[in-house]
C-alpha positions as MATLAB code, in Angstrom:
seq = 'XXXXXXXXXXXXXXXXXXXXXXXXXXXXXXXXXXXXXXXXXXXXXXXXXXXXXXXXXXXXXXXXXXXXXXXXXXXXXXXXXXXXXXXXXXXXXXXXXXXXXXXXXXXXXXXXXXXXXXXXXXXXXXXXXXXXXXXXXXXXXXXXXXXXXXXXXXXXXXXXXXXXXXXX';
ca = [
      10.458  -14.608  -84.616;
       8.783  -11.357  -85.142;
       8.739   -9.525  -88.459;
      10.083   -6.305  -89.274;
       6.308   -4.563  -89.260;
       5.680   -6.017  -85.449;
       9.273   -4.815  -84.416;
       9.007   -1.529  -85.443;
       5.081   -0.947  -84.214;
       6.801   -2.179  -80.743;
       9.170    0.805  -81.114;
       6.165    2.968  -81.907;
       4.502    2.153  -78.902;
       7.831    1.710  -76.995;
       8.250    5.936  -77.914;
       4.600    6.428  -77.564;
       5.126    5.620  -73.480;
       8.545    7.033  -73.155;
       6.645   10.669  -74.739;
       4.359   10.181  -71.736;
       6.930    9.469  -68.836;
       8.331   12.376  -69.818;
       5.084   14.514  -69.888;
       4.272   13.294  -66.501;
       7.725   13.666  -65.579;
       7.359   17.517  -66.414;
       4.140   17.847  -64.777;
       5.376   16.371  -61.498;
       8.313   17.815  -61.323;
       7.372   21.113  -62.426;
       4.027   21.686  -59.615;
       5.498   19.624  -57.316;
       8.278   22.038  -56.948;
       5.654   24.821  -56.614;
       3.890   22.595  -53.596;
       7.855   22.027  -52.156;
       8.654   25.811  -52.552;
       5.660   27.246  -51.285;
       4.949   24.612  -48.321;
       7.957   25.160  -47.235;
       7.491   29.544  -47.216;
       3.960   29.265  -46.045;
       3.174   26.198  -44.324;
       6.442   25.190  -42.323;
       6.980   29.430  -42.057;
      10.639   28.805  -42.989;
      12.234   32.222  -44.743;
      15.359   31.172  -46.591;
      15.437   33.456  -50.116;
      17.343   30.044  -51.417;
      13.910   28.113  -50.953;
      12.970   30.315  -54.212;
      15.351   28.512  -56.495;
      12.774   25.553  -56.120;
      10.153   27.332  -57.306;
      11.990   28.788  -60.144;
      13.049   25.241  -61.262;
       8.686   24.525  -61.310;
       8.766   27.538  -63.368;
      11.983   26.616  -65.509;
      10.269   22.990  -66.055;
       7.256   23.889  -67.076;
       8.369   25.833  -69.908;
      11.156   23.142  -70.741;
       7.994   20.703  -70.884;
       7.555   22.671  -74.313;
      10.259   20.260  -75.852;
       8.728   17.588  -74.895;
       6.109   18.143  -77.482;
       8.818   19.204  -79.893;
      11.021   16.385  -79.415;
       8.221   13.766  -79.767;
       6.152   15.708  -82.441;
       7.280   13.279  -85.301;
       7.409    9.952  -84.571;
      10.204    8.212  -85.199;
       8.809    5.824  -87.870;
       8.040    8.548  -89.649;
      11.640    9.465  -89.913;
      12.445    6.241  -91.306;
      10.617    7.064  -94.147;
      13.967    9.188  -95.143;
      16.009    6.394  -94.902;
      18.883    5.529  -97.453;
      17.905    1.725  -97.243;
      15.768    1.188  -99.522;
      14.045   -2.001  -97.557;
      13.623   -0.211  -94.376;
      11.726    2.490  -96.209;
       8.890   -0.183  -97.326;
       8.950   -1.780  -93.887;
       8.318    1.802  -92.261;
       5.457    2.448  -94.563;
       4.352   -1.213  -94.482;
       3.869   -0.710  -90.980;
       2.139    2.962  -91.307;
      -0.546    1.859  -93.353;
      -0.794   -1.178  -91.385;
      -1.183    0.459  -88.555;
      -2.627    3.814  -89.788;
      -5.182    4.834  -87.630;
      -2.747    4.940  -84.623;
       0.324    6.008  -85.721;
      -0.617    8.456  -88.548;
      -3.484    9.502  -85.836;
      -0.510   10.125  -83.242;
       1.370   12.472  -85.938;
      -1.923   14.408  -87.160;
      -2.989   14.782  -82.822;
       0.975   15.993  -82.574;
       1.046   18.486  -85.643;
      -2.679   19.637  -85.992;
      -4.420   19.142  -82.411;
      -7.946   19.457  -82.723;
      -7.789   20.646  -85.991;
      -9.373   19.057  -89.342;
      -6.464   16.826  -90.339;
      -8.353   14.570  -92.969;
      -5.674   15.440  -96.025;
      -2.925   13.195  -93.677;
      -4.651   10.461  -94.145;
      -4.767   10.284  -97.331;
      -1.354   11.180  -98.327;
       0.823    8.594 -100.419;
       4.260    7.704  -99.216;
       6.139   10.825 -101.199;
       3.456   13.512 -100.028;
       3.974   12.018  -96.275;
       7.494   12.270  -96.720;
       7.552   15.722  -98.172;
       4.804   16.693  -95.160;
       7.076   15.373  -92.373;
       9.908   16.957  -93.812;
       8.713   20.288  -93.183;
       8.194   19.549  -89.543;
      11.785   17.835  -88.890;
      13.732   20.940  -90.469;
      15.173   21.086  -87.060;
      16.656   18.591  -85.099;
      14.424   18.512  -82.205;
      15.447   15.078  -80.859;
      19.125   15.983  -80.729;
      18.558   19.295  -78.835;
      16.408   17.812  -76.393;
      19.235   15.558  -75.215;
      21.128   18.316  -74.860;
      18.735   20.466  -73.121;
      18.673   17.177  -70.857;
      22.246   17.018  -70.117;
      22.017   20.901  -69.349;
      19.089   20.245  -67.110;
      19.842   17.131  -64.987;
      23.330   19.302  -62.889;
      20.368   22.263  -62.850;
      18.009   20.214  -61.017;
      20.488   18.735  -58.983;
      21.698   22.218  -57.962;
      18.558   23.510  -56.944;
      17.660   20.649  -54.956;
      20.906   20.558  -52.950;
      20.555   24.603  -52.800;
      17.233   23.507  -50.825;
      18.678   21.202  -48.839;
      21.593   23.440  -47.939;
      18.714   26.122  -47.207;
      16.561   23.967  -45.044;
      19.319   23.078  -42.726;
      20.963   26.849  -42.229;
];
């Protein structure tokens, strides 16, 4: 049986790999629409003014790739730390300072980037709380599935606007 501590790091790493699908995701998506758009104009000579949806969708998901970093910016262990229950408040900082270097590493790397981030280290449980607090004012997780549902039919559009192009 695995305790609470091992259960939730799995979910930390669990998010940790999801975050990266979708930053791949976005970065294959988004420049391999370029390649699709512009080898079709320029290396198969095709002229269809519909083949420039594609390359607006690169464009479009590049910049949505911004919410990837938003959406995953706080970990979600870290949001457990606003829990009601009391015991899955000491489990989630059990596991934080048990696993400290990574996960507290992950949130200074998100928030601070190259940047001295020493002080987050240090922090007890209420000045971590009050710290993370500031950074989930807005529901970023919520609004990215959202965003999602909005862009799924958009990508699906463009691709059968393509399609439809390539055989007119």
């Amino acid at each position: 049986m695995k305790t609470v501590s091992s259960q939730l790091y799995e979910e930390f790493l669990k998010e940790k790999k999801t975050n990266r699908r979708f930053e791949l995701a976005g970065l294959y998506i988004g420049y391999g629409a370029y390649v699709v758009s512009l080898g079709i104009v320029f290396w198969l000579k095709r002229e269809n003014p519909l083949f420039s949806a594609m390359f607006f969708l690169g464009l479009f998901t590049r910049v949505s790739s911004l919410m990837i970093g938003r959406v995953f910016l706080v970990p979600k262990i870290f949001l457990k730390l606003f829990s009601s229950d009391i015991s899955e408040k000491e489990d989630a900082w059990e596991t934080i300072q048990a696993h400290k270097s990574e996960m507290v590493g992950r949130l200074a790397g998100n928030i601070f980037g190259w940047n001295d981030s020493s002080k987050l280290y240090s922090m007890n449980r209420e000045e971590m709380t009050e710290f993370v607090k500031k950074y989930t004012a807005t529901d970023w997780r919520r609004i990215g599935k959202f965003f999602l549902m909005f862009y799924i039919p958009l990508f699906l559009f463009v691709t059968y606007l393509t399609i439809y192009a390539w055989f007119q």
